[in-house]
PAZAPA-4460 file (N, C-alpha, C; in steps of 0.05 Angstrom, whole numbers, plus 32768, in hexadecimal, padded with zeros to 4 digits):
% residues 256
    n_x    n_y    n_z   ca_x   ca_y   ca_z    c_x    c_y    c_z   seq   type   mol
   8966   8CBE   957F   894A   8CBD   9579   893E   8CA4   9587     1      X     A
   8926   8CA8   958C   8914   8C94   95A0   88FD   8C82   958D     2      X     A
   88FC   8C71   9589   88E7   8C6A   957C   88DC   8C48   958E     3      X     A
   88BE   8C4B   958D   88AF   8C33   9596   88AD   8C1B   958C     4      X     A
   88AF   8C06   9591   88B2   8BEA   9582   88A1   8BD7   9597     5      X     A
   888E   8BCC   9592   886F   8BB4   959B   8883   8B98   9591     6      X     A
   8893   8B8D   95A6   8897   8B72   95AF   8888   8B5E   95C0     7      X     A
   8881   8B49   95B5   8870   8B37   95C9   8860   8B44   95DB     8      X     A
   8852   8B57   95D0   8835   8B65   95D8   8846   8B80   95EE     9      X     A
   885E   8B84   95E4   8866   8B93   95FF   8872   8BB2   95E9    10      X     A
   886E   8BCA   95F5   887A   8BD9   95E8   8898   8BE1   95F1    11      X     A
   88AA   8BDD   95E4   88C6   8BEA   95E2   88DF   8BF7   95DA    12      X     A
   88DB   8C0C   95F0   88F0   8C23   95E4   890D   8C22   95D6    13      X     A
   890C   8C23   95C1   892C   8C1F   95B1   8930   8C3E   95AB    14      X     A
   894F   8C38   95AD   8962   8C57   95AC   8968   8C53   958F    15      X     A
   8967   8C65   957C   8972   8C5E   9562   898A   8C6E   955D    16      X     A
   89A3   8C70   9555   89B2   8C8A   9556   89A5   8C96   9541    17      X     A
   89B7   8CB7   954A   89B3   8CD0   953C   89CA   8CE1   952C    18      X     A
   89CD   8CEA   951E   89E6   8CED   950C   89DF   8D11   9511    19      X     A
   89EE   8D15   9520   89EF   8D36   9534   8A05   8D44   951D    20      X     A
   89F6   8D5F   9513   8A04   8D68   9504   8A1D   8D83   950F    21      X     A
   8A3B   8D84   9517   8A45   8D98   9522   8A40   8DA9   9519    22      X     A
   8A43   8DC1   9532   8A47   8DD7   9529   8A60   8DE0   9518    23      X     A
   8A61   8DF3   94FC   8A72   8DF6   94F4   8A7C   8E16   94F5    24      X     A
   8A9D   8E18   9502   8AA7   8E34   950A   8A99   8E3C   94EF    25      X     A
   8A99   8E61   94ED   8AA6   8E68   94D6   8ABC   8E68   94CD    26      X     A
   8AD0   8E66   94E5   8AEA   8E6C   94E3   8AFA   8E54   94D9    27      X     A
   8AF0   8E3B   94C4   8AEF   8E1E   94C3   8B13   8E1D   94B5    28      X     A
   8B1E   8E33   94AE   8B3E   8E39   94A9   8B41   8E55   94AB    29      X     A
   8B56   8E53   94C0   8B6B   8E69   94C9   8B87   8E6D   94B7    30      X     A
   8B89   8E85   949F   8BA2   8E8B   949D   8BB6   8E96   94B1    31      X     A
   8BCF   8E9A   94BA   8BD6   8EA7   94D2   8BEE   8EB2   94C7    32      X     A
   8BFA   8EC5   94D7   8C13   8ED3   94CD   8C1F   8EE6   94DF    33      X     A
   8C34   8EE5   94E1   8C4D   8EF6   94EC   8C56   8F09   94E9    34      X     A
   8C5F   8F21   94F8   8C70   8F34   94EA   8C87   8F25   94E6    35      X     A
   8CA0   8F30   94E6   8CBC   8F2B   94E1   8CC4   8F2D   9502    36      X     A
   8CD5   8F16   94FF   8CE9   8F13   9516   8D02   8F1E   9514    37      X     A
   8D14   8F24   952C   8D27   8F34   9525   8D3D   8F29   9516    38      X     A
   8D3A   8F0A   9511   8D48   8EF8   94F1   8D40   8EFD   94DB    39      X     A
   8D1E   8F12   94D1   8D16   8F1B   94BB   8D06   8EFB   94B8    40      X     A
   8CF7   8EEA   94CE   8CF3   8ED7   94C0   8CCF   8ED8   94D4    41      X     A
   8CB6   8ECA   94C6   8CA2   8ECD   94D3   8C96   8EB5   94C9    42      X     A
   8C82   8EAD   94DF   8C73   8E98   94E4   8C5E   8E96   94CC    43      X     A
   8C59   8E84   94C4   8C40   8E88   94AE   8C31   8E61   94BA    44      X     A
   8C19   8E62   94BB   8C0F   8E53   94CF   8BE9   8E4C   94BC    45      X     A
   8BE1   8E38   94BE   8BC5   8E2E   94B5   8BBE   8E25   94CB    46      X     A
   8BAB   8E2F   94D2   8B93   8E1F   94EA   8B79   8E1C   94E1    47      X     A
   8B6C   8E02   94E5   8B56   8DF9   94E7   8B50   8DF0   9504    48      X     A
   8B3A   8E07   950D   8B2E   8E01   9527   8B22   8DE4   9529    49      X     A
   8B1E   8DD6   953B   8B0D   8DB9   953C   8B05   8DB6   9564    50      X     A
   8AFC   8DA1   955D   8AF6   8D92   9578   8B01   8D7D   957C    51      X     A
   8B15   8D6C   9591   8B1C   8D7B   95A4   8B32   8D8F   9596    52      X     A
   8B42   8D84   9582   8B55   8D99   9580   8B60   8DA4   9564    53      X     A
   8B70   8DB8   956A   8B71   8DC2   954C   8B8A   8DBA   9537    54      X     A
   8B7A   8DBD   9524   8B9B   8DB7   9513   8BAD   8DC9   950A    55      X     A
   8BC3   8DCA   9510   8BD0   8DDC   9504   8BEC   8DD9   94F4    56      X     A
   8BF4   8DEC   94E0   8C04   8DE3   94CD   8C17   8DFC   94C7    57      X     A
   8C32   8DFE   94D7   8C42   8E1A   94D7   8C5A   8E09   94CF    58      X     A
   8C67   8E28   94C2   8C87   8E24   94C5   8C92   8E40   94C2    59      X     A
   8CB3   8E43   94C4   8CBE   8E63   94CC   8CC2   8E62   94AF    60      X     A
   8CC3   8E7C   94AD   8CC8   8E82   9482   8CDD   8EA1   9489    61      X     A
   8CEF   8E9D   9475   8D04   8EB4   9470   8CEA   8ECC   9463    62      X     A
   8CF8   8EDE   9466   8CDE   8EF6   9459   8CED   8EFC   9439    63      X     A
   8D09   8EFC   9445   8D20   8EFD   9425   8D19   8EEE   9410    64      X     A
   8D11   8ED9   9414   8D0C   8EBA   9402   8CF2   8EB0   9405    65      X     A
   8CE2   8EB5   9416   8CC2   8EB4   941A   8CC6   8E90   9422    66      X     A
   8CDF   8E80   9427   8CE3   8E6B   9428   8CE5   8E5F   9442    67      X     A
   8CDD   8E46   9447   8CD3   8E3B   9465   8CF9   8E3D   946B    68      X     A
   8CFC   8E3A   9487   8D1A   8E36   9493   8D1E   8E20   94A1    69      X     A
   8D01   8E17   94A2   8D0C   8DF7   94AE   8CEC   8DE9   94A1    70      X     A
   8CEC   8DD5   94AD   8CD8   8DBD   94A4   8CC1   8DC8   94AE    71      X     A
   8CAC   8DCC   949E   8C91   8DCD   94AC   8C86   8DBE   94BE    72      X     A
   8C70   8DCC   94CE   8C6E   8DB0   94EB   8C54   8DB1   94E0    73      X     A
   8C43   8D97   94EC   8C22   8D92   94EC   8C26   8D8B   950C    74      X     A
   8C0E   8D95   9515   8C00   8D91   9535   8BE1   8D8F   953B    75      X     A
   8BDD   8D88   9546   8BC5   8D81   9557   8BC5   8D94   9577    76      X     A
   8BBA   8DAC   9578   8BBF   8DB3   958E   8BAA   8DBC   9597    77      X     A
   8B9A   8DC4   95B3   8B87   8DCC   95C5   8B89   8DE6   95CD    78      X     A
   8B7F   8DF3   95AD   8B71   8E10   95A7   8B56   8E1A   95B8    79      X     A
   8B59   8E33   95AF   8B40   8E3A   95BD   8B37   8E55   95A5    80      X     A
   8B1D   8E4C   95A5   8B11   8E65   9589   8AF6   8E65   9592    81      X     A
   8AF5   8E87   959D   8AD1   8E91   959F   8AD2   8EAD   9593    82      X     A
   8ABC   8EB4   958D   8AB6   8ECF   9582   8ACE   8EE9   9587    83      X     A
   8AD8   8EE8   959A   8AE5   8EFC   959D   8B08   8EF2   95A6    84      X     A
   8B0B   8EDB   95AA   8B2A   8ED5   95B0   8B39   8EB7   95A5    85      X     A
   8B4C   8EB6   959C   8B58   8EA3   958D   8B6E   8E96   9596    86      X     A
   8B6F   8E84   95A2   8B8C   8E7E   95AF   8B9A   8E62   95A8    87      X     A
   8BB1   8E65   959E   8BB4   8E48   958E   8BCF   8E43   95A0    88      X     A
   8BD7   8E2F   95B0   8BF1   8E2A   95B0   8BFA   8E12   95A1    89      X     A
   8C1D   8E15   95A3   8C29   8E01   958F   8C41   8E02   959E    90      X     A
   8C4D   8DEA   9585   8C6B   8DDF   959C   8C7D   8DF8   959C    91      X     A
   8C7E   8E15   958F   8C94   8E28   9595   8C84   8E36   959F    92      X     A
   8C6D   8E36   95A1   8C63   8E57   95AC   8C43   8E51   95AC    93      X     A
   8C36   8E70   95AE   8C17   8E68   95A9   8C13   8E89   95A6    94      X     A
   8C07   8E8C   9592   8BEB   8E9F   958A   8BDB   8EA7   9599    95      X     A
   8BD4   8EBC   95A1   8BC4   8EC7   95AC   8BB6   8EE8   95AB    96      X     A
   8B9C   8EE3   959E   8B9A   8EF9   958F   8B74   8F00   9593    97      X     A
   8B6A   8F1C   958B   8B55   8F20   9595   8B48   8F22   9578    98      X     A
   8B32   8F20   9575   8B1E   8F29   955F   8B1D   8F44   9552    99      X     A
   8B25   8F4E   953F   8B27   8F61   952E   8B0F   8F70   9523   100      X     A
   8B04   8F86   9535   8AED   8F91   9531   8AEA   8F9F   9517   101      X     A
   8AD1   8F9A   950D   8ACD   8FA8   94EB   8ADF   8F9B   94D5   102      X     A
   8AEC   8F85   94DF   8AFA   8F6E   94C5   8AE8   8F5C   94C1   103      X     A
   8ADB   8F56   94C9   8AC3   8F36   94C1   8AC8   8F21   94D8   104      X     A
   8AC5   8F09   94D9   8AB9   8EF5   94EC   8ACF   8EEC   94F2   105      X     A
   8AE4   8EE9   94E9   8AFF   8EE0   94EA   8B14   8EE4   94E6   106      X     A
   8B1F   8EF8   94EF   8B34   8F0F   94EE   8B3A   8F14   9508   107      X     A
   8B5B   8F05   9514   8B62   8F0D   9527   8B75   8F12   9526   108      X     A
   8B81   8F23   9538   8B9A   8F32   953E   8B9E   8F2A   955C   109      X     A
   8BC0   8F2D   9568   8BD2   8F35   9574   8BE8   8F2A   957F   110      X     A
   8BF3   8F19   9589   8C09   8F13   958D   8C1B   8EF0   958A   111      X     A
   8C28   8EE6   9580   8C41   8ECF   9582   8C4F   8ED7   9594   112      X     A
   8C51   8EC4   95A6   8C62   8EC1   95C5   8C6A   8EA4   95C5   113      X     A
   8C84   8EA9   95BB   8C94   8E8E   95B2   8CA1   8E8E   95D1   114      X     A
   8CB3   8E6A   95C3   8CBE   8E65   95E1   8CDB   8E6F   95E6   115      X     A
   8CDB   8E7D   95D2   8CFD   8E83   95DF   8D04   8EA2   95CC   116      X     A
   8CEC   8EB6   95C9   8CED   8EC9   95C1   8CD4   8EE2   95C4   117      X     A
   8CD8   8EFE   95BC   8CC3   8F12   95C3   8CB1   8F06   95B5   118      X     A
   8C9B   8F1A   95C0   8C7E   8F13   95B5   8C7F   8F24   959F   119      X     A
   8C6F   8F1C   9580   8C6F   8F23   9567   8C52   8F23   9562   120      X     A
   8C4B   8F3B   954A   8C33   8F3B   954D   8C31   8F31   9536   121      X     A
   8C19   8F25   953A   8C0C   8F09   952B   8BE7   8F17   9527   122      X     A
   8BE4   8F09   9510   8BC7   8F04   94FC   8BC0   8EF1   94FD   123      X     A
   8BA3   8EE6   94F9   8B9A   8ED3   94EF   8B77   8ED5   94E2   124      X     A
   8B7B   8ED3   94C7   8B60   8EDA   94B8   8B58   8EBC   94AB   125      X     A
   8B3A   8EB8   949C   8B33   8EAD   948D   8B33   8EBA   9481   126      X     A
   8B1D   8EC7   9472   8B2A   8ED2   9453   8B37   8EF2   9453   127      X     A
   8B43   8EFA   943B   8B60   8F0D   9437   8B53   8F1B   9448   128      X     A
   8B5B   8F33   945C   8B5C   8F51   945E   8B5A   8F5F   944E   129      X     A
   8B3B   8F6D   9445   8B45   8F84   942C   8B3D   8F9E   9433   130      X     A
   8B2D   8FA3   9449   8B2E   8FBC   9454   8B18   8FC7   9446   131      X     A
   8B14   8FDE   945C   8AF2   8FF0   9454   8AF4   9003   943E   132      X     A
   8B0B   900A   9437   8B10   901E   9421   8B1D   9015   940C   133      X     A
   8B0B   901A   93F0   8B18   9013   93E1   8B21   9028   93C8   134      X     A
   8B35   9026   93B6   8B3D   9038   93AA   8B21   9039   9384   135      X     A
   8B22   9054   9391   8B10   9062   937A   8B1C   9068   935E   136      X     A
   8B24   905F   9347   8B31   906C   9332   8B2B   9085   932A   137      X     A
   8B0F   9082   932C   8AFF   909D   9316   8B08   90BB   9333   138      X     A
   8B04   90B0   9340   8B14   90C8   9356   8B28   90C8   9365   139      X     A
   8B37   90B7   9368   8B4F   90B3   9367   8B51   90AF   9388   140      X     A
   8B38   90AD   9394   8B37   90AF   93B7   8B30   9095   93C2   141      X     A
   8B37   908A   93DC   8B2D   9073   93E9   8B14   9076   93F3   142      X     A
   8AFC   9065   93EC   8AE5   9064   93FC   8AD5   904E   9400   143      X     A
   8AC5   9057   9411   8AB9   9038   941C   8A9C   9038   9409   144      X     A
   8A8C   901D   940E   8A72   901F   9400   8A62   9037   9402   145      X     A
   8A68   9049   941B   8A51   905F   9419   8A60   9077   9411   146      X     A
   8A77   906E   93FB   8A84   908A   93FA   8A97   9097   9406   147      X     A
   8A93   9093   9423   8AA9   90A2   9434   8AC7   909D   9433   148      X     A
   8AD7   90AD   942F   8AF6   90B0   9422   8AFC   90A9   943E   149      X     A
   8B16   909F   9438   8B2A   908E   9451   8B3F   9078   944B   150      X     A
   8B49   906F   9464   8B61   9062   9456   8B5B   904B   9475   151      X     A
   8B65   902F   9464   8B72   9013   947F   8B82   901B   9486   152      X     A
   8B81   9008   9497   8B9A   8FFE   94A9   8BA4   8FE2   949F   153      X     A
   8BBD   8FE1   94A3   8BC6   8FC1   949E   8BDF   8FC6   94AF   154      X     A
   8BDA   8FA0   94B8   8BF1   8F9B   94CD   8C06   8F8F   94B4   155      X     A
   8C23   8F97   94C4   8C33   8F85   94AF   8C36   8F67   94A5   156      X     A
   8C2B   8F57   94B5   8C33   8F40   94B0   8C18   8F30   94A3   157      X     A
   8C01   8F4B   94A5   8BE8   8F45   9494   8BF6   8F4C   9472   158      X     A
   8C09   8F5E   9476   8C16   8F6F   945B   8C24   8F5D   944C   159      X     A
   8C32   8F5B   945E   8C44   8F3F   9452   8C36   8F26   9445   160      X     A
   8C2C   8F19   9452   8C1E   8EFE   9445   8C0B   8F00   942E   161      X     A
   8C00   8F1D   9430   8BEB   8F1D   9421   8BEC   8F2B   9408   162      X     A
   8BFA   8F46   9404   8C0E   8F5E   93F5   8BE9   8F66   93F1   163      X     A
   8BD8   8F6B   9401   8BC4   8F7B   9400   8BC7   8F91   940F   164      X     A
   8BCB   8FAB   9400   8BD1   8FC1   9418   8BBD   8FDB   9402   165      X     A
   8BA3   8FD1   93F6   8B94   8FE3   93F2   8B8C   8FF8   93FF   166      X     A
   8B92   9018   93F7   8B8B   9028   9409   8B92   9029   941E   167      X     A
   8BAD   901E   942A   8BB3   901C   9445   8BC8   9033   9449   168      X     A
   8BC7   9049   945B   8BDA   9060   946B   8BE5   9047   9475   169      X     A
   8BFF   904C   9470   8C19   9038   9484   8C26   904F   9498   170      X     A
   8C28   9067   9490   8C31   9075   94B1   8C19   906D   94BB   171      X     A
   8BF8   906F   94BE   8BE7   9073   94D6   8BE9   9057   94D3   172      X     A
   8BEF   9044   94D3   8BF5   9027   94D1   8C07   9014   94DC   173      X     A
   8C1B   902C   94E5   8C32   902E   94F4   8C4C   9016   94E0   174      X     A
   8C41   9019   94C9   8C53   900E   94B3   8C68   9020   94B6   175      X     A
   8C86   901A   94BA   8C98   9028   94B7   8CB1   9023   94A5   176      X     A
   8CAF   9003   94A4   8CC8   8FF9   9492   8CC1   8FE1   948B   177      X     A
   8CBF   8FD2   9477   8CBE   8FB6   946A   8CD6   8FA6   9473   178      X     A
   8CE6   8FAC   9476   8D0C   8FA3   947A   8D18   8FA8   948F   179      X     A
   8D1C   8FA0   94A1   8D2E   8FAB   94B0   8D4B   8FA2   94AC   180      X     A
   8D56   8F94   94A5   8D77   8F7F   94A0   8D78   8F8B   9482   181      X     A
   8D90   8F84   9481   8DA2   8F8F   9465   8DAA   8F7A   9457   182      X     A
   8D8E   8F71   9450   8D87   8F56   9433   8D6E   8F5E   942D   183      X     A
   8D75   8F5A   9412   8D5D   8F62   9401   8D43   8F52   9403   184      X     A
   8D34   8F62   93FF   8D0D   8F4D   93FF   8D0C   8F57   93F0   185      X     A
   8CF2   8F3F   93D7   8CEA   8F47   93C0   8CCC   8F3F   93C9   186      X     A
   8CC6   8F56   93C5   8C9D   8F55   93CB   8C98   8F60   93AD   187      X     A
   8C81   8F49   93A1   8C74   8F4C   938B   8C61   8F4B   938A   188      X     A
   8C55   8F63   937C   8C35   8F5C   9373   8C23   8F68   9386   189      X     A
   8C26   8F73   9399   8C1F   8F8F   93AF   8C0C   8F9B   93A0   190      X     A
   8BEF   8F9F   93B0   8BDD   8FA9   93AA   8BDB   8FC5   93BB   191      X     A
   8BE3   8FDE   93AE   8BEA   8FED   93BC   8BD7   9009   93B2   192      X     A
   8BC1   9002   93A7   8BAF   9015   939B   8BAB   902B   93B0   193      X     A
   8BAF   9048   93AA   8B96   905D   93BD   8BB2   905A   93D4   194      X     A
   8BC4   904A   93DA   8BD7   904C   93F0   8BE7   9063   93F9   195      X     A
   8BEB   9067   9413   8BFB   907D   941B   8C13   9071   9426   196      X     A
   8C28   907C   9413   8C3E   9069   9421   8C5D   907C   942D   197      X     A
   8C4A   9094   9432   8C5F   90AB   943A   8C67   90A0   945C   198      X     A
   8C7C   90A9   9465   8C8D   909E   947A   8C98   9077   9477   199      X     A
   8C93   9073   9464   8C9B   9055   9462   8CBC   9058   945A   200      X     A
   8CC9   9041   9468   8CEA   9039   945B   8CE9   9028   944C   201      X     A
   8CF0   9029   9431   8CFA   9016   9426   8D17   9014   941D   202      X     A
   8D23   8FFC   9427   8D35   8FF5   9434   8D3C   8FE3   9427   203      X     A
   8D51   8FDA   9414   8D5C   8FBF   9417   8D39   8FAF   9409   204      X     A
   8D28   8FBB   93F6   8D10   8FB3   93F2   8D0D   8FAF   93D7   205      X     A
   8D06   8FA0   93BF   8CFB   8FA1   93A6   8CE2   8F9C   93AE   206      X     A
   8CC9   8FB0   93AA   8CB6   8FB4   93A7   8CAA   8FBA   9389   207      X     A
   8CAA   8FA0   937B   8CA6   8F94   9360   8C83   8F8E   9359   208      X     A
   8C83   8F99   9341   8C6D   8F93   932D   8C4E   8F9A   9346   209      X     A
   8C51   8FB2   934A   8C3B   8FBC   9367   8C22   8FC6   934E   210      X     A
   8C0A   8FC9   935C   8BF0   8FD8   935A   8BF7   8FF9   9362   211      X     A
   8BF7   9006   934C   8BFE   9021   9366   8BEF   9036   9359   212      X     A
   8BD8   902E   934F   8BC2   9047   9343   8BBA   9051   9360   213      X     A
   8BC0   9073   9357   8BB6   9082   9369   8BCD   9081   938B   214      X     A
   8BDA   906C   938C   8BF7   9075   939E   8BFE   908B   93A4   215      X     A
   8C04   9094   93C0   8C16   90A8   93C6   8C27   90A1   93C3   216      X     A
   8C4B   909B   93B6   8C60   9097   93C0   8C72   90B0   93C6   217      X     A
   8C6D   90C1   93CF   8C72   90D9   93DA   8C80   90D2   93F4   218      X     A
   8C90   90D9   9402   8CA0   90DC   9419   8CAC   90BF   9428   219      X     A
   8CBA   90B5   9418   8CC1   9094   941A   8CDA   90A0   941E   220      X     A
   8CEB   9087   9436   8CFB   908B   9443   8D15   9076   942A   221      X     A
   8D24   9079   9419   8D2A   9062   9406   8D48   9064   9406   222      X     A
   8D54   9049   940A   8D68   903E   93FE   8D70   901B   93FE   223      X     A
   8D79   901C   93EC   8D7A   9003   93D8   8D62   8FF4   93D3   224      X     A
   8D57   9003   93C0   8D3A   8FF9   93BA   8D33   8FFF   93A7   225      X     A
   8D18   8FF8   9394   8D0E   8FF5   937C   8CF3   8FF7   9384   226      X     A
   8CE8   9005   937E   8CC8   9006   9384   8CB7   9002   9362   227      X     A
   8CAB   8FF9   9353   8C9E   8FFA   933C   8C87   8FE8   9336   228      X     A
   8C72   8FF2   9326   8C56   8FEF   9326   8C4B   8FFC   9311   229      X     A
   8C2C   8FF2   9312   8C1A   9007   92FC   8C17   9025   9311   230      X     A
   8C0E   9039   92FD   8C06   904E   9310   8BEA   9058   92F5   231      X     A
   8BDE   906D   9307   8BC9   907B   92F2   8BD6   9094   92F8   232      X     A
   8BBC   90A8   92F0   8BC1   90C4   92F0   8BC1   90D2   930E   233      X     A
   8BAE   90BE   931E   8BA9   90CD   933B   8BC8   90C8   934C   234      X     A
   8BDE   90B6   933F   8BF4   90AB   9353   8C04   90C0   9351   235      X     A
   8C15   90BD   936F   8C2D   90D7   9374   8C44   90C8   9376   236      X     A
   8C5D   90CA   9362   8C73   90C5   9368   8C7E   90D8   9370   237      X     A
   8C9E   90D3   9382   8CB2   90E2   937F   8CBF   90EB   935A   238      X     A
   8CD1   9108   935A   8CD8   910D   9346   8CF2   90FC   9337   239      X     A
   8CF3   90EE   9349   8D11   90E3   933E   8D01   90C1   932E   240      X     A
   8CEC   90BA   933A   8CDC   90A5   9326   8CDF   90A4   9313   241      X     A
   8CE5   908F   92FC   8CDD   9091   92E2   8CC3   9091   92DD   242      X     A
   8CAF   9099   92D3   8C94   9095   92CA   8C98   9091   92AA   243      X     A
   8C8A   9079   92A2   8C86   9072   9288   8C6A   9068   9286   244      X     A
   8C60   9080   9271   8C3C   9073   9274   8C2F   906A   9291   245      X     A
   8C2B   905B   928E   8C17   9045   92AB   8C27   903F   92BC   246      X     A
   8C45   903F   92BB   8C5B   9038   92CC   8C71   9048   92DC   247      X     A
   8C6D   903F   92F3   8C8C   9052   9300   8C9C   903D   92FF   248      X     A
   8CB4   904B   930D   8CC8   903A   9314   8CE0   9048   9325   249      X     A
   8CE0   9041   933C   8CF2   905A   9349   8D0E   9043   935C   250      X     A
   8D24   9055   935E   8D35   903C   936D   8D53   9037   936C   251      X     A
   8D5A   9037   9375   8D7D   9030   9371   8D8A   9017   9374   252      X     A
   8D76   9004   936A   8D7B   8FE8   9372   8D68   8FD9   9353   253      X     A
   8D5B   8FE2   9349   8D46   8FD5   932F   8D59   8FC7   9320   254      X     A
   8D6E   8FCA   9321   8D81   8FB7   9309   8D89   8FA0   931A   255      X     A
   8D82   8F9B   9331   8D83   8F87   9344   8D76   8F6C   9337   256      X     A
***
């Protein structure tokens, strides 16, 4: 700011500072996430975009034990974030992913390209993923605000971190298996309302204390596993399920 000041009959220009307010991303925290590596183990990562550079806060986590495998790192590194592309690198690798059309302002997807392995496909949201369709009780169908019946998509490693898989088709999702290795994962608390979970493996899986009003669990690929949850009237088990009231429980592993 400029302002005039009358010294000894003379006028003089003084600079005063100005307290310039930044612009602030929307994107002011990045959750980020991994599928599974072929160790069953995935990246789980916090970014806060900045100027010049960003902060970031990762470490590798077992999927078996949801538990870090080595020491978490903090960095300072020279990101890049505009409307449509996200690119973070770091000391093993770097992120690189595009803007996720019809998710909101900050929702990116596509790949981790570490330094000494394949590329893995990678997320990164501010708030959860919950998708355009949501499950109806009184009709037992997925729909969006104007009604129209349908089903998400979810990536796995959005699945994983989050256990939000409302209304989500996992065959058109290209969901095929939670597990691949022969150790058990325990996923709890899976929001799996209105879900289609026909062509899925569960494998080597306890799929514990789930949402499953209105569920297909119809055509699941299963061994050594425990699948159980609430259900209503609109949900489909297999016949070999127990159903008790509000509850299934299906599995050859529940006494696990």
């Amino acid at each position: 700011m400029r302002a005039a000041e009358r010294v000894s009959g003379f006028w003089v220009l003084v600079c005063l500072p100005v307290q310039v307010a930044s612009a602030q991303s929307p994107c002011a925290r990045l959750t980020c996430a991994t599928a599974p590596d072929d160790a069953m183990r995935r990246l789980r990562m916090e970014v806060t975009p900045g100027s010049p550079a960003f902060d970031v806060r990762w470490a590798w986590h077992d999927v078996a034990t949801a538990q870090p495998v080595a020491a978490p790192q903090h960095e300072r590194v020279a990101g890049a974030l505009t409307e449509r592309r996200l690119h973070v690198p770091f000391s093993s690798g770097a992120l690189t992913l595009e803007h996720v059309d019809g998710a909101g302002a900050c929702h990116f997807q596509g790949t981790l390209t570490t330094t000494n392995g394949r590329p893995q496909p990678a997320s990164c949201w501010r708030d959860p993923p919950r998708g355009r369709y949501r499950y109806d009780a009184a009709t037992g169908t997925c729909r969006d605000s104007a009604g129209v019946t349908g089903w998400n998509a979810r990536r796995l490693e959005v699945l994983l971190e989050t256990g939000e898989g409302e209304c989500v088709d996992f065959a058109a999702s290209g969901l095929r298996t939670l597990n691949h290795l022969g150790t058990f994962v325990t996923l709890t608390g899976w929001n799996l309302k209105g879900s289609r979970l026909m062509g899925l493996a569960l494998t080597y899986v306890l799929l514990l204390d789930a949402t499953l009003q209105g569920a297909d669990l119809m055509g699941l690929t299963t061994f050594y596993h425990c699948l159980a949850g609430r259900t209503d009237a609109h949900s489909k088990a297999p016949k070999e399920c127990a159903v008790k009231g509000a509850g299934v429980r299906c599995g050859d592993s529940c006494e696990f």
